[in-house]
N, C-alpha and C positions, 0 to 999 in steps of 0.2 A: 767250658766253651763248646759250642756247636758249631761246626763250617759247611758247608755248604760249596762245592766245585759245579760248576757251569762249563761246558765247552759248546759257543754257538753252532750255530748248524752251520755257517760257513768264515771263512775268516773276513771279519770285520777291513772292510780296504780305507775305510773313508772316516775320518772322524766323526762324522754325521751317523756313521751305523756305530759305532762304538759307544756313542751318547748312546743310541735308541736304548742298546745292550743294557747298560748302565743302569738309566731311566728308569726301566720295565724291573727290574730287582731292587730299585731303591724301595718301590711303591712295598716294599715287605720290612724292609730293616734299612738303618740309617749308614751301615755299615757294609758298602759293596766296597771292592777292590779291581783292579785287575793286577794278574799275579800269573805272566810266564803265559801270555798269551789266552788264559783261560779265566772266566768271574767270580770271586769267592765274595762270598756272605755270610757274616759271622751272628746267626738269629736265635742266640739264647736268649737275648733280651726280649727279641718280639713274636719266638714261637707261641707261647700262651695267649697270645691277642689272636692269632691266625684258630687258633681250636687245638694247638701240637703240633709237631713236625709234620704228621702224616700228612694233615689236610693244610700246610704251608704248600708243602711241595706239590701235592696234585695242583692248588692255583697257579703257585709258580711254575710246574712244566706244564701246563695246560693251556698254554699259550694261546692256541688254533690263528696261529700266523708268521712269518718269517722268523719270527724274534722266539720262534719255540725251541730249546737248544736240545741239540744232538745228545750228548752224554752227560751227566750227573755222579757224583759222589759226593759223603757225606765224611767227615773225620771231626775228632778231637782238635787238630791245628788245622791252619790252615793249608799246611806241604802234606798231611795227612790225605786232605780231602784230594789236593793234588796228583798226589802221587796214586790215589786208589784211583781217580779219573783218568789217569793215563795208563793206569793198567785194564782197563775195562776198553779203551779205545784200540788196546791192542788186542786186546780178546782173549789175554789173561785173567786166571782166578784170582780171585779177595784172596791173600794170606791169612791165617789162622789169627797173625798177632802183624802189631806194626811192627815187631821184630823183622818181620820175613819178609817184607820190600825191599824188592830190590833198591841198588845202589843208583840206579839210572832214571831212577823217579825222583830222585832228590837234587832239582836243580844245581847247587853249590859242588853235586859229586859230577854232572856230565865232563866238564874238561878232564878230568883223573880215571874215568872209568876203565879206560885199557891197561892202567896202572894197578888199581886196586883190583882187577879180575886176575891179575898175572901173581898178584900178592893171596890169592886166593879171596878176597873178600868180596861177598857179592852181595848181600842186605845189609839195611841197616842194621840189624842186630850187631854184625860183624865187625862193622864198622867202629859202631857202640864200642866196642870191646875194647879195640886198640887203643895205648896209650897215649892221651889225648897232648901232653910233650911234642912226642915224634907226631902226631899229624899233625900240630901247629908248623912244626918243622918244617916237615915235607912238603902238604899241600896247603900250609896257610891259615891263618884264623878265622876264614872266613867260612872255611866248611865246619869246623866245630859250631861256632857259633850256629849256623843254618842246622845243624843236627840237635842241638841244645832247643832252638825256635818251634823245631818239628816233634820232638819229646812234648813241650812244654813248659822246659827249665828256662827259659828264656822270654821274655814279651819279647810277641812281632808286632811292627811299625810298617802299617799301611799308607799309601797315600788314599784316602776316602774317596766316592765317587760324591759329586755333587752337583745339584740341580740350577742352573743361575737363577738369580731373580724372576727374570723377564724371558719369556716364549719370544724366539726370533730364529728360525731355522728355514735354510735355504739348498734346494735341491736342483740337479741339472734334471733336463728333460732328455727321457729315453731319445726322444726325434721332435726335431719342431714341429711348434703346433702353431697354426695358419686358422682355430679358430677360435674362441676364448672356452667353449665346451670338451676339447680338446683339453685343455690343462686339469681337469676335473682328474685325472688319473692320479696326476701328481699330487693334487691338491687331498685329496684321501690317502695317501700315503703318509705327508704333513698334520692330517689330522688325527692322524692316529696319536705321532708323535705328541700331539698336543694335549689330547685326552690323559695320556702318561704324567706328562709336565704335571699338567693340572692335580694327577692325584698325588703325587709324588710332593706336590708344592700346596697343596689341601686348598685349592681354588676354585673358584667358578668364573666361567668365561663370561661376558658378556657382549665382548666386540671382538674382532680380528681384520688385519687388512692381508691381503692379497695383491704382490706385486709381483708381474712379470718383466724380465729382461727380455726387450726387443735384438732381434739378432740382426735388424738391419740400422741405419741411421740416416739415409733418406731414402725419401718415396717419388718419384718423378720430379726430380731435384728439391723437393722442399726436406728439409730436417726432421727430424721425428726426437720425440724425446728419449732419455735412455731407458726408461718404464713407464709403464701403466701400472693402477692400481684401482683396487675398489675395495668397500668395506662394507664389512657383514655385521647388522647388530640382533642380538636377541633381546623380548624383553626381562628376562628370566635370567641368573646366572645358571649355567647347567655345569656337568662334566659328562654329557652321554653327548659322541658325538653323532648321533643318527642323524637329529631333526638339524643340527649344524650340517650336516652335510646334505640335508634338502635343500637348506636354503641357500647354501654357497650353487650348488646342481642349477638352481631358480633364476642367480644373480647372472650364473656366466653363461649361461641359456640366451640372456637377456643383453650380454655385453659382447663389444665387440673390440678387434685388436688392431693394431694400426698396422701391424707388420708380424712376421712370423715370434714367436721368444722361443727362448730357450734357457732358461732357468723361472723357476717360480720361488716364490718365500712367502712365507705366513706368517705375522706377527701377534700375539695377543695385546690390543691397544689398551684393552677396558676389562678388568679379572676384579673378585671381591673372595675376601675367606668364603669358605665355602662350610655352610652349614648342614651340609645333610640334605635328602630328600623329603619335603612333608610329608606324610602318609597318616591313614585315618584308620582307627582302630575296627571302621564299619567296612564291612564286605564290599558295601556297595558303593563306596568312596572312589573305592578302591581300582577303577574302571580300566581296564585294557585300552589298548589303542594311542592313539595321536591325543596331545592334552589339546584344551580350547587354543591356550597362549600359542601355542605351535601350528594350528592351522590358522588361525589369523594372521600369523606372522609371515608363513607360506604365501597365504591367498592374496597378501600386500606387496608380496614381491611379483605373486603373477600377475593382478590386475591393477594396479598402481596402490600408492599410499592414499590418492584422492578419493581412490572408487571403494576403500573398506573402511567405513566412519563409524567412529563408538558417541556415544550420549556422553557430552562432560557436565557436572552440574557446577551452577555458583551460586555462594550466598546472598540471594538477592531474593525481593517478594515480588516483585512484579514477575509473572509468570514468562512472558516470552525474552527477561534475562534468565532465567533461574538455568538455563541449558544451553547448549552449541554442539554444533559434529565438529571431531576433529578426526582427523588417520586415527584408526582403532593401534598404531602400533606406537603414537606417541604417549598414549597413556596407560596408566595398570587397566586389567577387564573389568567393566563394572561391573557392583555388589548387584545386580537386577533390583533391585531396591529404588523407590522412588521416595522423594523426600516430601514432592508436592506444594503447594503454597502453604508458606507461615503460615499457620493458626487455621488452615483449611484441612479437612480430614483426608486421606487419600481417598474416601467412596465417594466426596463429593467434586475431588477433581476430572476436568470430564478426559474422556480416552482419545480425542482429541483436538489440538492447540493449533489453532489457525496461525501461517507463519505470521499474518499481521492482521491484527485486529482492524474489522471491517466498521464504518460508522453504519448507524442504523437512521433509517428513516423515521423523526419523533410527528406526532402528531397527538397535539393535547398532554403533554409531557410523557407519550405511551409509547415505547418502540414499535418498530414494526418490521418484521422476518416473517414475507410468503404469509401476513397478516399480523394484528395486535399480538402482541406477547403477553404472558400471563404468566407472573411473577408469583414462582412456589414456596421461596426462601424469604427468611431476611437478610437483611446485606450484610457481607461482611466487608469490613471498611480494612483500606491498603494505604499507607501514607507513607509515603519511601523517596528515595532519591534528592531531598532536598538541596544536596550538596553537587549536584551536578547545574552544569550550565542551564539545559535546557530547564530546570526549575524542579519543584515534586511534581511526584507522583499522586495524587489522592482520588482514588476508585471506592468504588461501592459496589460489592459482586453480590449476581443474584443469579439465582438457576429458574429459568424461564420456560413456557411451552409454545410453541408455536405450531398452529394447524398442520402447517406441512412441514417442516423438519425436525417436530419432534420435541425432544428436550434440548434448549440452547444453553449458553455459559455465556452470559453478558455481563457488561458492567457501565455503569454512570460516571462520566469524569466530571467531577463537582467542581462546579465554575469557581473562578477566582475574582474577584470584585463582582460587577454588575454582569460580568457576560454569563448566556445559559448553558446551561447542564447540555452536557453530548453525549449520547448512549452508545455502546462498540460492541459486537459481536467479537468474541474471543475463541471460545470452543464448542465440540458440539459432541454428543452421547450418541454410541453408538446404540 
């Protein structure tokens, strides 16, 4: 057995910091405790996953935040790791052996200890010695056993630390805040919390909401409700919270509060198993910085969902269905890949698609754009949509020139009974 003692850097007051505690050591081994005030972790099972102990514990006290704990020992038991952590906080040396701890490191001994220093016995070793009869006697079965625990001779029984299901934590605010950018302090403190959850709980976030407690309940006599709230989505599951914390910075920028709060809470509405991060064997994959998905997702919360629109394609051959804008954050990023019309090449599609096809001037069954057209191709025939109201579709595409625009993208809508052929300008080449 390997243990690990933890003592935070300040005493935990609030259940909310004791989870954080918890949390941030489960993310190593399944096996936290609290135990007499201080965190034990028993990580024989998952030192070799970490690299060894050594490079366990640089992660784990490597904190670089509130949650980086003051003093550390290491023991065979759990009262082991204990007991060497409270002699270190006293600014006492390591003993040679766990023989030579003292008596007052070993929880089960503190009520007895002015007893047993007057009996002469000041370490465990000491202690050890005595016939273990008369100390059942004297001071109880319950220090034998806790000496048996701290040897080894005995299995200890932890209550485990554990993570719930579901992210929902809620924190009071240092001083009201009167304006929804205001609450960002809080709200990065919560995310932290959440980034922990997440790895601890092997997930990726996808949505979170954001509720504040209003600290009044009416405004120039009308009611106010008892919260506001708003919700943050990415399209990505992540577990880094950086680019999460732009976009919450973006959302409360952008929102406003009916009255002062004072409390905030962060939920995770929408989390998926979390697979890992992609990553490409090629250097150049490999790029530093803000990913694409992350600034579109940004620049949708600064300039609205309307004003950052992505290319959606559909299966369909009539060209001006084949695509639509929609909010570039309702859909995955497109492959830049164009599919182009059924049974057309993409060279011969033109670079650009009038949003509605323009009827052409015929004379002598000849179109005419800025003059006669003059037909380079042969047609490629479209016959689609049969099953809609409006009737088919049946075209005849041709790539045409004309004096002054150049190369066009036309097409012949082939009459249906006796009525005649309509020519349409569609696209044109740049």
């Amino acid at each position: 057995m390997d243990w690990i003692a933890l003592q935070p850097s300040h005493e935990p007051s609030h259940d909310d910091e004791r989870t954080a505690w918890a949390w941030r050591c489960l993310q190593f081994t399944p096996r936290v405790a609290w135990l007499d005030g201080a965190l034990v972790l028993e990580v024989s099972a998952t030192r070799r996953l970490w690299g060894g102990r050594r490079k366990l514990l640089k992660q784990l006290l490597d904190a670089g935040d509130a949650l980086a704990p003051s003093a550390w020992a290491t023991g065979a038991t759990a009262q082991v790791a204990l007991a060497l952590l409270r002699l270190k906080l006293r600014g006492e040396s390591k003993p040679a052996s766990v023989d030579g701890l003292p008596v007052d490191t070993l929880t089960a001994a503190l009520p007895h200890v002015p007893i047993l220093e007057r009996m002469g016995c000041r370490t465990w070793g000491q202690l050890r010695a005595l016939p273990r009869g008369g100390l059942v006697r004297r001071f109880g079965k319950e220090l034998v056993d806790a000496l048996d625990r701290a040897y080894g001779e005995a299995s200890e029984s932890h209550e485990w630390a554990t993570a719930p299901e579901a992210f929902d934590m809620k924190i009071e605010l240092m001083a009201l805040a009167t304006t929804a950018p205001e609450l960002m302090a809080a709200a990065q403190r919560l995310l932290s919390q959440l980034q922990v959850w997440l790895a601890v709980r092997n997930r990726g976030v996808l949505a979170i909401e954001l509720e504040w407690t209003l600290d009044l309940r009416r405004i120039d006599g009308k009611p106010l409700p008892p919260t506001e709230s708003l919700q943050v989505r990415t399209a990505r599951a992540t577990q880094d919270m950086a680019h999460l914390r732009k976009l919450v910075a973006e959302h409360l920028s952008r929102a406003r509060i009916a009255a002062p709060a004072n409390h905030l809470r962060i939920r995770a509405i929408d989390t998926v198993p979390w697979g890992g991060i992609p990553a490409s064997l090629l250097p150049d994959d490999n790029k530093p910085g803000e990913k694409l998905h992350e600034f579109i997702e940004r620049l949708s919360v600064r300039l609205g969902e309307g004003n950052v629109l992505v290319c959606e394609e559909h299966e369909d051959h009539r060209p001006e269905q084949m695509e639509s804008w929609v909010p570039a954050r309702s859909l995955p990023l497109p492959s830049g890949e164009r599919a182009g019309v059924r049974g057309v090449p993409d060279s011969v599609y033109p670079t650009w698609l009038l949003a509605k096809p323009v009827e052409l001037e015929t004379r002598r069954d000849i179109p005419h754009y800025g003059g006669p057209l003059r037909r380079l191709t042969r047609l490629n025939r479209v016959e689609t949509a049969w099953w809609e109201e409006g009737g088919p579709a049946c075209r005849d595409y041709f790539i045409a020139r004309s004096s002054e625009a150049g190369l066009v993208w036309i097409y012949r809508e082939r009459p249906v009974g006796e009525s005649a052929s309509r020519w349409y300008l569609q696209g044109l080449y740049a």
